[in-house]
C-alpha positions in Angstrom: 40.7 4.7 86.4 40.9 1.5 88.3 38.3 -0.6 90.6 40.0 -0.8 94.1 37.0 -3.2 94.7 38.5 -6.3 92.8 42.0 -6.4 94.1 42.2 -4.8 97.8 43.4 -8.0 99.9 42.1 -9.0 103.1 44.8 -7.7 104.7 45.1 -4.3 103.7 45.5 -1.5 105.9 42.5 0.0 107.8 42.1 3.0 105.5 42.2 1.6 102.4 39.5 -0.9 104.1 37.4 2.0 104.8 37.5 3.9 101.6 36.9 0.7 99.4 34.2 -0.6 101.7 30.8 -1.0 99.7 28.0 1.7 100.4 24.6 1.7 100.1 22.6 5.1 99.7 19.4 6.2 101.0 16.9 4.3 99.2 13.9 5.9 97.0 10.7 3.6 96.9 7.7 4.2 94.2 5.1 6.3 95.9 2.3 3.6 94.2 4.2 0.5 94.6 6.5 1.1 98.1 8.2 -2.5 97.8 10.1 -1.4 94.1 13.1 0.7 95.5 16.3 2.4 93.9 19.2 3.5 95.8 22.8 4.4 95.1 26.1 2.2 95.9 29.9 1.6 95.1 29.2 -2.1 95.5 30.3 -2.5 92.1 33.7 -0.3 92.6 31.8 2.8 90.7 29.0 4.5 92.4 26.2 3.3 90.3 22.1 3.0 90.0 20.6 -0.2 91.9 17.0 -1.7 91.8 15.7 -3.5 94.6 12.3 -6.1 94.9 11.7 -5.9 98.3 8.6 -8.3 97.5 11.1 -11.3 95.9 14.5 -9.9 97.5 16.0 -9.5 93.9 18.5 -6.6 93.6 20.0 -5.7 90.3 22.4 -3.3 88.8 20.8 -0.6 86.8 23.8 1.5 85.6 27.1 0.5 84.6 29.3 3.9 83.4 33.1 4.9 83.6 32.6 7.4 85.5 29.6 6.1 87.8 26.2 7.3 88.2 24.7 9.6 90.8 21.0 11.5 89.4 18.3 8.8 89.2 14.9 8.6 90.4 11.4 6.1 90.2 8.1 7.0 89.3 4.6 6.6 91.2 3.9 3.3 89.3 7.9 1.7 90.3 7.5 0.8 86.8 10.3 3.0 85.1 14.1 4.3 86.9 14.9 7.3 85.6 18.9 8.1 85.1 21.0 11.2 84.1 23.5 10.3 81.5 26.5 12.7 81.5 29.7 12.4 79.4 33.0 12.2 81.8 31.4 13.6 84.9 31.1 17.3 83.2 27.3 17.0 84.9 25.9 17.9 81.4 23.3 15.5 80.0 20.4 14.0 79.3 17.8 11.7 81.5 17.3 7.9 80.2 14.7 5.5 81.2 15.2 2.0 81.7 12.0 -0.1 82.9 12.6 -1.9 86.4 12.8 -5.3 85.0 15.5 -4.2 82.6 13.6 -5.0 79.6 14.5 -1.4 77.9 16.4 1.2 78.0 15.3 5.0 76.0 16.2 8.6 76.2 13.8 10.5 77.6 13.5 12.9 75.0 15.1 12.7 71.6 14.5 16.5 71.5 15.6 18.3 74.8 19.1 18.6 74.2 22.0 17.9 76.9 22.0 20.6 79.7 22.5 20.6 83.6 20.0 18.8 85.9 17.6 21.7 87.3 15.3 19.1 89.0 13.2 15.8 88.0 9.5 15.3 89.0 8.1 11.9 87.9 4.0 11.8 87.9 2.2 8.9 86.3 1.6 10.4 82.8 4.7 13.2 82.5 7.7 14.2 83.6 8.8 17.6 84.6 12.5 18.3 83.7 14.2 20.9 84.8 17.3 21.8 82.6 20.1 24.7 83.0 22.7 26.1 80.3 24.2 29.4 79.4 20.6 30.9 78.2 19.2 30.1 82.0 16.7 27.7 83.2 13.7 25.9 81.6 11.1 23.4 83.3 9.4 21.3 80.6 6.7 19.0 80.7 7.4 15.5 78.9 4.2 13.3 78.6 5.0 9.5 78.2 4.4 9.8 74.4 4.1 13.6 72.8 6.6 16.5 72.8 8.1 18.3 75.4 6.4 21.7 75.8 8.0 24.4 78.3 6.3 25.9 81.0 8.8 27.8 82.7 11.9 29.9 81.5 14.3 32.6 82.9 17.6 33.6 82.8 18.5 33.3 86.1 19.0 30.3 87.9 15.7 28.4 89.1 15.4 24.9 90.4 12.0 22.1 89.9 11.3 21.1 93.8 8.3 19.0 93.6 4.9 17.7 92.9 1.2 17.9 94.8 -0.1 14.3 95.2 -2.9 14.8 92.3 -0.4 16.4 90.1 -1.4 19.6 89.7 1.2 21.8 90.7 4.3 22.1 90.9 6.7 24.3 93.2 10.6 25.6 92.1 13.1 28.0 93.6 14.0 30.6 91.7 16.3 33.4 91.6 14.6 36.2 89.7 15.2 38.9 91.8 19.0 38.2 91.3 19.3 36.6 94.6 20.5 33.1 94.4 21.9 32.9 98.0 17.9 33.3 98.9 15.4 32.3 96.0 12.4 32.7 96.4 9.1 29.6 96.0 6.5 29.6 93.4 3.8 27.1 93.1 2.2 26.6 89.1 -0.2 24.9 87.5 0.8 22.5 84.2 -0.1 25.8 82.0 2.5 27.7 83.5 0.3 29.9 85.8 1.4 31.0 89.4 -0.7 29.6 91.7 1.2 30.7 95.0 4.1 32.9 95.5 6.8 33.3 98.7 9.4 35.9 97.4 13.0 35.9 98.7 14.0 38.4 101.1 17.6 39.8 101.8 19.2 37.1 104.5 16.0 34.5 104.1 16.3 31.2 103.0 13.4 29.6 102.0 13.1 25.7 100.7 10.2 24.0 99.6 9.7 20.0 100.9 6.8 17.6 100.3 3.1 18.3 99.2 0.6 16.7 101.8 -0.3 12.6 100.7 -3.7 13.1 100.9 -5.6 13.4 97.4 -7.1 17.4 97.3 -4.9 18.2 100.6 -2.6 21.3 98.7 -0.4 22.0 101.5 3.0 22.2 101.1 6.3 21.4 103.8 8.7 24.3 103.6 11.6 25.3 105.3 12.2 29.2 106.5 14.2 31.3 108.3 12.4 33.2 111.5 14.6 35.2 113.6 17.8 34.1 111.6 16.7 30.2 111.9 15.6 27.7 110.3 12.2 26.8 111.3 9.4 24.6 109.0 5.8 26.1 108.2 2.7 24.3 106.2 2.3 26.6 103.0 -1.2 26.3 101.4 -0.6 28.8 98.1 -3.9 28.4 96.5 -5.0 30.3 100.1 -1.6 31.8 101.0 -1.6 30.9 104.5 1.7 30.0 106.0 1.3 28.3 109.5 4.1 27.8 111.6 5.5 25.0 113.9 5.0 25.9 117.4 8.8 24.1 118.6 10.7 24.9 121.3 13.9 23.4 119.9 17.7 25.3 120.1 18.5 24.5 116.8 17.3 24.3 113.1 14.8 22.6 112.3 13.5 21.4 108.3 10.8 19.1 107.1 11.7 15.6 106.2 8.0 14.6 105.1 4.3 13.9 106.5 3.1 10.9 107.9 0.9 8.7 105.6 -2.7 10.4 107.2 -1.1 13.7 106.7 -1.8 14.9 110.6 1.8 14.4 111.5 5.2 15.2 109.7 8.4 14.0 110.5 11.3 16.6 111.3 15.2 17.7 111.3 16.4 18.8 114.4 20.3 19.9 113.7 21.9 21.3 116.5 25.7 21.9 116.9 26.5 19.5 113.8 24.2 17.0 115.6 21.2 15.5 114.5 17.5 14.4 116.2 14.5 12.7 114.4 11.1 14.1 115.7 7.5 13.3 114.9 5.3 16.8 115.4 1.3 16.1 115.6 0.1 19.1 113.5 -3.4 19.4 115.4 -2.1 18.8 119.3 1.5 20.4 118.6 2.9 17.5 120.7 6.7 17.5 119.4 8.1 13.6 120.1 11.5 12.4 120.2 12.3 9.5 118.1 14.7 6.7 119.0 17.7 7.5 116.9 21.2 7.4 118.3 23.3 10.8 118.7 25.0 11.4 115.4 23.9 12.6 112.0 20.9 11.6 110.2 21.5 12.3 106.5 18.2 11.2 105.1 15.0 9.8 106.7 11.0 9.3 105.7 8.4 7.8 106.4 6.7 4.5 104.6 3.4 4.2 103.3 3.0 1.7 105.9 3.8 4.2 108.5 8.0 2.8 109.1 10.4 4.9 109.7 13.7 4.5 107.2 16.6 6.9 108.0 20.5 6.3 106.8 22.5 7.6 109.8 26.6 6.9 111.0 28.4 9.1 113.8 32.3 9.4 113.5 33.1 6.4 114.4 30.4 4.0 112.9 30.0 3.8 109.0 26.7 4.6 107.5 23.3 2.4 107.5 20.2 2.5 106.5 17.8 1.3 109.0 14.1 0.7 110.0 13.9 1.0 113.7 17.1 -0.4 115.2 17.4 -2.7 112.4 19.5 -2.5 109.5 17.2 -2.5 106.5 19.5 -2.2 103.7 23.4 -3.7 103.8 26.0 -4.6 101.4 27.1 -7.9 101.4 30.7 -7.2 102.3 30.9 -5.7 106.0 31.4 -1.7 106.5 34.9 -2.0 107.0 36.8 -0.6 110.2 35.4 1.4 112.9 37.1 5.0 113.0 38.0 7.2 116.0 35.5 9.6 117.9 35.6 13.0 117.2 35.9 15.4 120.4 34.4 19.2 120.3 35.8 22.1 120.2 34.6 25.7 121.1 36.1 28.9 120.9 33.0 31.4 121.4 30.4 30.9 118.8 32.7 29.0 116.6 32.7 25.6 116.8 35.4 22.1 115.4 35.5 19.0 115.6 39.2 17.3 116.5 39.9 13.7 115.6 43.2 12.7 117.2 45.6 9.6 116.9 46.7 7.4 120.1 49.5 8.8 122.1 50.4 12.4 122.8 50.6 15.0 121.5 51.9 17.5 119.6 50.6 15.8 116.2 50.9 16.8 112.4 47.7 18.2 111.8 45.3 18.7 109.1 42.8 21.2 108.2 40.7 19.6 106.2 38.3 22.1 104.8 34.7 21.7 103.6 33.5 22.9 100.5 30.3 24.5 99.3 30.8 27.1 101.2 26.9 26.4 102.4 28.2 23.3 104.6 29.2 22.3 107.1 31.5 19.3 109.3 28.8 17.2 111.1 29.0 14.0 113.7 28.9 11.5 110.6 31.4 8.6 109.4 34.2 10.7 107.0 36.9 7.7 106.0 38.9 10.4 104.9 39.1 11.7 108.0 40.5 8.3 109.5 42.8 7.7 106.6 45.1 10.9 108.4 44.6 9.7 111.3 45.8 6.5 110.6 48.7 7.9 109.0 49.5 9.6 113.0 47.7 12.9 111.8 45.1 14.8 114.3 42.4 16.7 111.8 40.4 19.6 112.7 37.2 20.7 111.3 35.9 23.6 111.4 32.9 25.1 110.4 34.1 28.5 109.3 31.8 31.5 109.1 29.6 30.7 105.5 28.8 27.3 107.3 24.9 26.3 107.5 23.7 24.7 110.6 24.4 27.5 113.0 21.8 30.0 111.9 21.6 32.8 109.2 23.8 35.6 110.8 26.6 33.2 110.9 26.2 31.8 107.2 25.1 34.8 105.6 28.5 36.3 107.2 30.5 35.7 103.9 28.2 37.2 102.4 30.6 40.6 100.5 33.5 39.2 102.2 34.3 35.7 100.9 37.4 34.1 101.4 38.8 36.0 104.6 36.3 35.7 107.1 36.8 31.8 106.7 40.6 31.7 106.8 40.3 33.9 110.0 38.2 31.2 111.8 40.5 28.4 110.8 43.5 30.6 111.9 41.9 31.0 115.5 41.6 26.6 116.0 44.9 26.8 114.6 46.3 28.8 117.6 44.2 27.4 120.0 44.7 23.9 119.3 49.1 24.8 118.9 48.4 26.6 122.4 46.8 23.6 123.8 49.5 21.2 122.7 47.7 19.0 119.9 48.7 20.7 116.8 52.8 20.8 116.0 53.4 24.4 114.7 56.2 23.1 112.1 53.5 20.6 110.3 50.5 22.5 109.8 48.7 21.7 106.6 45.6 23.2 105.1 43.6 20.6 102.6 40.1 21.0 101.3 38.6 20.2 98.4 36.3 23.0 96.1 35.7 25.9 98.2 37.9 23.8 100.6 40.6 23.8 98.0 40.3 28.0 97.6 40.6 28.3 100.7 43.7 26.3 101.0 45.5 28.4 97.8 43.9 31.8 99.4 45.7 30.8 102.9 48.7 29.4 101.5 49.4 33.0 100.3 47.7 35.3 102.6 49.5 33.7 105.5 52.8 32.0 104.1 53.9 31.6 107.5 51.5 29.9 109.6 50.9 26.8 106.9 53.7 23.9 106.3 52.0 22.5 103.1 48.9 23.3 101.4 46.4 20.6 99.5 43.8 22.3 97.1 41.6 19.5 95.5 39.1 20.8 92.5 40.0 24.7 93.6 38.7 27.9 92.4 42.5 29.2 91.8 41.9 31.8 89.7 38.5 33.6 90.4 38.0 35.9 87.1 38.6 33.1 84.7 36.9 30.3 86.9 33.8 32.8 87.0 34.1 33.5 82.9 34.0 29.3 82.8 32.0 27.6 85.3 28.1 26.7 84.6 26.0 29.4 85.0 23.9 28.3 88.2 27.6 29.0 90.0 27.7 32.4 88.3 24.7 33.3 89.7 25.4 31.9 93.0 29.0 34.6 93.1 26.9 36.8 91.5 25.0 36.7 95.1 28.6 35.9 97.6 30.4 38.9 95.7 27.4 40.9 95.3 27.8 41.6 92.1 30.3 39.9 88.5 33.9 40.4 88.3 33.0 42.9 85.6 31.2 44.8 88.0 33.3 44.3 91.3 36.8 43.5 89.7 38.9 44.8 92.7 37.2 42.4 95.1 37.6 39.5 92.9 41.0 40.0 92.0 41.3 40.9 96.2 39.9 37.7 97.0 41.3 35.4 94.3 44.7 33.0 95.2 46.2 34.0 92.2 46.9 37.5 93.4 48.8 36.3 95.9 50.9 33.0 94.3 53.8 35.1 94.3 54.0 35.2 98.2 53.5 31.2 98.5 56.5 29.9 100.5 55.3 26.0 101.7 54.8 23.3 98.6 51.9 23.0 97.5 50.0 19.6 96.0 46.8 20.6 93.6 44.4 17.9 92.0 42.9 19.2 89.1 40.5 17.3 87.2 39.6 17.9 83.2 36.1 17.7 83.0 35.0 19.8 86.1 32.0 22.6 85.4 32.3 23.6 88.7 35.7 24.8 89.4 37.0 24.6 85.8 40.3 23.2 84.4 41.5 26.5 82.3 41.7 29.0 85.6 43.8 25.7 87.5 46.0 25.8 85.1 46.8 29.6 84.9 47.7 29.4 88.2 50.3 26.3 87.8 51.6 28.3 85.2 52.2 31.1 87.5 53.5 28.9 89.8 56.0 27.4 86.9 56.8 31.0 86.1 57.9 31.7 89.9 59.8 28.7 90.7 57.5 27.4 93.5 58.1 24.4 94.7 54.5 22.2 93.7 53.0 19.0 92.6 50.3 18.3 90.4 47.9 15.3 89.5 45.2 15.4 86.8 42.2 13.6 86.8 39.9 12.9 83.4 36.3 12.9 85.8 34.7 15.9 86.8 33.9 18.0 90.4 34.0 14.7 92.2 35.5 11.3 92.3 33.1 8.6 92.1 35.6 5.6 91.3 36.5 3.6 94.2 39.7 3.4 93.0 39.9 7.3 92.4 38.5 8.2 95.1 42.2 5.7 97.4 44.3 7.5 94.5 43.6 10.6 95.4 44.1 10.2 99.3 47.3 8.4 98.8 48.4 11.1 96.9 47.8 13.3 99.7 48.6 11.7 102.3 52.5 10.4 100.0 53.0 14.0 99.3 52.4 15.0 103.4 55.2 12.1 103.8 57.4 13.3 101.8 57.9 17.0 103.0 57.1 16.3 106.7 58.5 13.1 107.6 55.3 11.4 108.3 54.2 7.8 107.6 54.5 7.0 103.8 51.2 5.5 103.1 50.2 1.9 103.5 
């Protein structure tokens, strides 16, 4: 583990420039005191917890870890930042408070044990933790000086949303009905009670947003599915009433937050991996525009004073974070290089974005693969993106059926048949884009990282022919022993994909798992593996290298000691040069810079 940060030269090449290049996150202000701010950034070389005086200008450095720092919040007062402490990025831990000065530092509570993060709500006198293991999940309340007591617990998977304004109630997702694709919202009071319900229903997601900012106001911001699309409503559960947003808007639509006099709320428009800011008057139903560029909005909310903060960056453009047109919050070493433009790409109702090198064509190209699989490839800044094109690469990204963003029918579509639907997608912008002359048939690679990197292993077998090389960062490999491993929120979550365990469904997991099929791999294949990951776990990687070992395949491997995700700078340029070398070596391309 290295920081890239304190030896990249001036003159080093545009990629490396644009991974290294300092971020600043979406910033979170104290609801009470709005000029005492937290946000996240690599400036140091490590993504790591930063405080920020807007009233003085003084910025500090909160957290200073090996493996960085990513779960942090403020509370009301912007007295006390709030981080999760986890040991080698295995995302099991415990919260710490440090006081915004930096005076002290504490654990939260000496007696909740390590767990996973299941949600953080900060009021003025308590905390509400939620916390996940093998047993299920638990909300607690922690005052500032007493012992935790719990007020929720059940085996399956749940998660804490958020808090009313006069801290009454509280609202989770939950998955008791065994439905973690589409859980369900609950509202409770600090004894435990239900105090509003919205159950799941088969193909219906439902998320819960922000509580009005008016004191004795109890509605709630959620997000819901109508007609297979995402639409936002104003829940009131002490009442039950759910009124809906009259929009006429193509696609979906979520809540960001309400306006400070809580007649207004500010909304998500995302419409063919494009976003749109718009203000919606609750009482007139007059839907407004806002002036933010075509691209991606990633966050965005309204001040107490009424300004508008969202972070935004298109393909080309690196992220900001801005207040109106201006920057509001900027590193003091520039964004690095511009990137190229993505162009789209349709082929009926699925939909890819190409990013192509100068000159033309036929190029190398890369499939680089989202992950989740409840994601999807939007208009937004990606240097990894540029780093292969750099390199003389065209990428394609596709957002395979499972992707969110295009309604429910088309990422509920997985749903009983994961793995295959998603390959069949990426096969068809395959053919077009070889048919159109972008894409060179003999240099085809698949790449993706978590579900990216199954899909990768699962194509590389399933269709030995049509890859060159395959690139599987953090896979699932082997999907019985990942499943007997991996925390239990993801159990419940295959539980819900598969619809049902391996013990119950073995045949389709063993159907749909790359280790059936290693023995039909043909091209090399690169996998990164990393030793502390609870996500896509070490010991079901390394049954499938050993298979590999066993059949004489020809692969590489690189282990990592950090967990699901790489949040060292220099990590983060080791592992695309890796990729990008081992591309060079088998297809000829450029070695990297």
């Amino acid at each position: 583990m290295h920081d890239e940060k304190d030896h990249l030269p001036p003159e080093a090449a545009p990629w490396r420039r644009r991974l290294a290049a300092p971020r600043l996150g979406f910033p979170r202000w104290a609801r009470d005191h709005p000029d005492r701010l937290v946000y996240g950034s690599n400036e140091s070389g490590t993504w790591e917890v930063y405080a920020w005086d807007r009233s003085t200008g003084v910025r500090r450095q909160v957290t200073d870890r090996p493996g960085g720092t990513t779960l942090f919040a403020i509370d009301p007062g912007g007295g006390r930042i709030w981080w999760f402490d986890d040991t080698g990025g295995d995302e099991r831990g415990r919260w710490m408070i440090e006081s915004f000065d930096g005076s002290s530092r504490t654990r939260a509570s000496r007696s909740l044990g390590p767990a996973y993060h299941a949600g953080l709500v900060l009021a003025r006198r308590f905390a509400l933790i939620g916390s996940s293991d093998d047993d299920g999940t638990t909300i607690s309340l922690l005052p500032r000086d007493g012992a935790p007591r719990s007020l929720y617990r059940h085996r399956r998977h749940a998660m804490l949303e958020t808090l009313d304004r006069e801290e009454r109630f509280f609202a989770i997702r939950h998955s008791e009905d065994g439905n973690a694709m589409h859980m369900g919202l609950r509202v409770l009071d600090l004894d435990g009670r239900t105090r509003g319900e919205l159950p799941s229903e088969p193909g219906v997601a439902l998320r819960a947003g922000a509580w009005s900012p008016l004191a004795g106001d109890y509605r709630l911001l959620i997000t819901r599915d109508v007609l297979g699309t995402l639409r936002p409503a104003v829940w009131t559960p002490l009442t039950g009433a759910v009124d809906g947003l009259d929009l006429d808007l193509p696609g979906e639509v979520s809540c960001l937050g309400w306006y400070p006099d809580a007649r207004s709320v500010l909304l998500l428009h995302g419409y063919r991996a494009r976003t749109e800011l718009f203000r919606y008057d609750l009482q007139s139903g007059a839907c407004v525009r806002l002036d933010v560029p075509t691209g991606t909005v990633t966050d965005a909310r309204v001040r107490t004073d009424g300004a508008l903060c969202y972070e935004w960056s298109d393909s080309r453009t690196p992220p900001g974070v801005y207040s109106g047109s201006r920057l509001l919050l900027s590193p003091e070493e520039g964004p690095g290089p511009d990137g190229v433009p993505y162009r789209d790409l349709w082929l009926d109702d699925l939909h890819a974005f190409v990013a192509e090198p100068p000159g033309p064509g036929p190029h190398p190209t890369v499939f680089l693969i989202h992950g989740g699989p409840i994601a999807h490839h939007a208009d937004a800044f990606n240097p990894r993106v540029q780093a292969w094109v750099d390199h003389g690469f065209a990428v394609a990204l596709v957002n395979y059926r499972g992707s969110d963003g295009y309604g429910g029918a088309w990422r509920d579509a997985i749903i009983g048949n994961p793995g295959f639907g998603e390959l069949e997608d990426i096969g068809a912008v395959r053919d077009l884009l070889v048919k159109e002359g972008t894409a060179d048939p003999a240099r085809l690679l698949l790449v993706g990282h978590s579900w990216g990197g199954y899909l990768a292993l699962l194509g590389a077998g399933l269709e030995p022919d049509r890859w060159s090389l395959a690139i599987a960062d953090a896979p699932v490999a082997d999907y019985e022993a990942a499943y007997a491993d991996e925390m239990d929120a993801l159990k419940m979550l295959d539980n819900a994909l598969f619809g049902g365990s391996p013990e119950e469904l073995p045949e389709l997991y063993r159907e749909r798992s790359p280790l059936t099929y290693v023995e039909r791999v043909k091209v090399p294949l690169l996998i990164l593996a990393a030793a502390n990951d609870p996500r896509c776990p070490i010991r079901q990687i390394e049954n499938y290298l050993t298979r590999l070992e066993e059949l004489g395949k020809p692969h590489e491997v690189l282990r990592l000691d950090f967990g699901h995700g790489a949040h060292v700078t220099g990590d983060v340029i080791r592992k695309v040069e890796t990729q990008i070398g081992f591309a060079a070596r088998h297809l000829g391309t450029p070695e990297p810079r």
